[in-house]
C-alpha positions in Angstrom: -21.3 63.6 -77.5 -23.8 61.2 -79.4 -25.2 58.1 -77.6 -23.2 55.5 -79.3 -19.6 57.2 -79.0 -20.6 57.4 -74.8 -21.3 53.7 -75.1 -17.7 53.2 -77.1 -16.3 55.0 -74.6 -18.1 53.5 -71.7 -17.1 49.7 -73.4 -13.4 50.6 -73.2 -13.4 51.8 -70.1 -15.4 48.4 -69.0 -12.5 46.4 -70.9 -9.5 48.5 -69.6 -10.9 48.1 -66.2 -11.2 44.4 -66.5 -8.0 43.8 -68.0 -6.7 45.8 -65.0 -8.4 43.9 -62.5 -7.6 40.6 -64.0 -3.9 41.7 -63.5 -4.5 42.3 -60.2 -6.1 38.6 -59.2 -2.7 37.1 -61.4 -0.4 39.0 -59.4 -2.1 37.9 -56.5 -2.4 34.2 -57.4 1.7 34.5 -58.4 2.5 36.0 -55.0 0.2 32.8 -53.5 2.2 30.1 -55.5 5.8 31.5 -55.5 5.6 33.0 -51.9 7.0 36.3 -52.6 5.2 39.6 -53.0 5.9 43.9 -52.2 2.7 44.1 -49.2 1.7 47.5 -50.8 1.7 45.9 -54.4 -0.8 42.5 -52.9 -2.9 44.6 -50.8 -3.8 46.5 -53.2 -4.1 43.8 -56.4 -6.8 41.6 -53.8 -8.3 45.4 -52.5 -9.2 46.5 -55.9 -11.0 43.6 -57.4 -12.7 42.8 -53.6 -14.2 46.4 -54.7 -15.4 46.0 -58.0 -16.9 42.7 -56.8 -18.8 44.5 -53.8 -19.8 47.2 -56.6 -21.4 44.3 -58.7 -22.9 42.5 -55.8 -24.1 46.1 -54.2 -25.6 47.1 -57.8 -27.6 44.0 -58.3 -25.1 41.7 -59.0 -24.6 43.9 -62.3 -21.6 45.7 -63.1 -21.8 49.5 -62.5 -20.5 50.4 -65.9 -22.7 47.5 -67.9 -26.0 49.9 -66.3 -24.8 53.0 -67.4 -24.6 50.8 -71.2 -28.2 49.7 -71.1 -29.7 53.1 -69.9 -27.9 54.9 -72.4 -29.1 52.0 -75.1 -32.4 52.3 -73.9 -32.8 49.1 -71.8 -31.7 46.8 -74.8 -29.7 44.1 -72.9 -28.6 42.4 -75.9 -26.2 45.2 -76.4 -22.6 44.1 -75.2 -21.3 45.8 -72.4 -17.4 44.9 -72.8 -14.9 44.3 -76.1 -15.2 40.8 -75.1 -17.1 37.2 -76.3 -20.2 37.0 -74.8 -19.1 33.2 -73.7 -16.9 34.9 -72.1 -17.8 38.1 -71.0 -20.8 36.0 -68.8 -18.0 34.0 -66.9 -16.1 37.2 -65.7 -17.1 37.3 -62.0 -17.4 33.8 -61.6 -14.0 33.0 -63.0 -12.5 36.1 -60.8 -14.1 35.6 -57.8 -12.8 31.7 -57.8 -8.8 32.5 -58.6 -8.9 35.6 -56.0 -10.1 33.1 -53.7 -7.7 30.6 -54.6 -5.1 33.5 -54.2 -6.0 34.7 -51.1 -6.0 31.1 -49.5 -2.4 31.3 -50.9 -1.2 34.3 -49.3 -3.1 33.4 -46.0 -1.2 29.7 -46.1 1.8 31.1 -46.9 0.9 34.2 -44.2 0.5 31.7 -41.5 3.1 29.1 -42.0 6.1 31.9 -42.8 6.8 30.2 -45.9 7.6 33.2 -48.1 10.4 33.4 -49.6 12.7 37.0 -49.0 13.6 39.0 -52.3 16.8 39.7 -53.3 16.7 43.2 -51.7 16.2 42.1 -48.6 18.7 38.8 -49.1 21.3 41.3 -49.8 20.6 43.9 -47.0 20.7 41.1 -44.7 23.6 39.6 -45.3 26.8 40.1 -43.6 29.2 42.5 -44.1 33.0 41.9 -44.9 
């Protein structure tokens, strides 16, 4: 495989992962503001970002996958690292790491004042029977 398709390759995975992630910090924030959520389905949308972010923070406060980019462009960091505006690709962990916050304030409000709301699962399985 040739140097530039690895970085192709490499930039979709970047982009796929950070579409993914971003997902995961919306579903979050959604469970935080309408007060319903599946556990396994939250845990695991704040788990996986909390990950990435101690990835980036661990590496240098660089993304893993943008390093594997620059050493396989030899150093040049004016390559992008992610199918993304640059504007915009610069804000990424900045603007993640604020709604996950915001999100997990949510839950944790919502955690201690028994404010969610059931779903209709468990409305239905908890109703009486005639």
């Amino acid at each position: 495989m040739t140097g530039e398709a690895a970085i192709f390759l490499i930039k979709a995975l970047h982009t796929a992962v950070f579409f993914f992630a971003s997902g995961c910090v919306l579903y979050a924030l959604r469970c935080g503001i309408v007060g319903r959520a599946s556990r396994r389905l939250l845990i695991s949308a704040i788990a996986l970002p909390t990950a990435i972010g101690i990835l980036w923070w661990l590496n240098g406060r660089e993304c893993v996958l943008s390093s594997m980019i620059y050493r396989l462009s030899g150093g040049d960091r004016t390559q992008p690292d992610i199918f993304l505006p640059g504007w915009f690709a610069r804000w990424i962990m900045t603007g993640s790491t604020s709604l996950l916050v915001v999100a997990v304030g949510l839950v944790l409000w919502r955690q201690l004042t028994h404010t969610w709301k059931p779903r209709s699962s468990e409305v239905l399985s908890n109703s009486p029977r005639s």
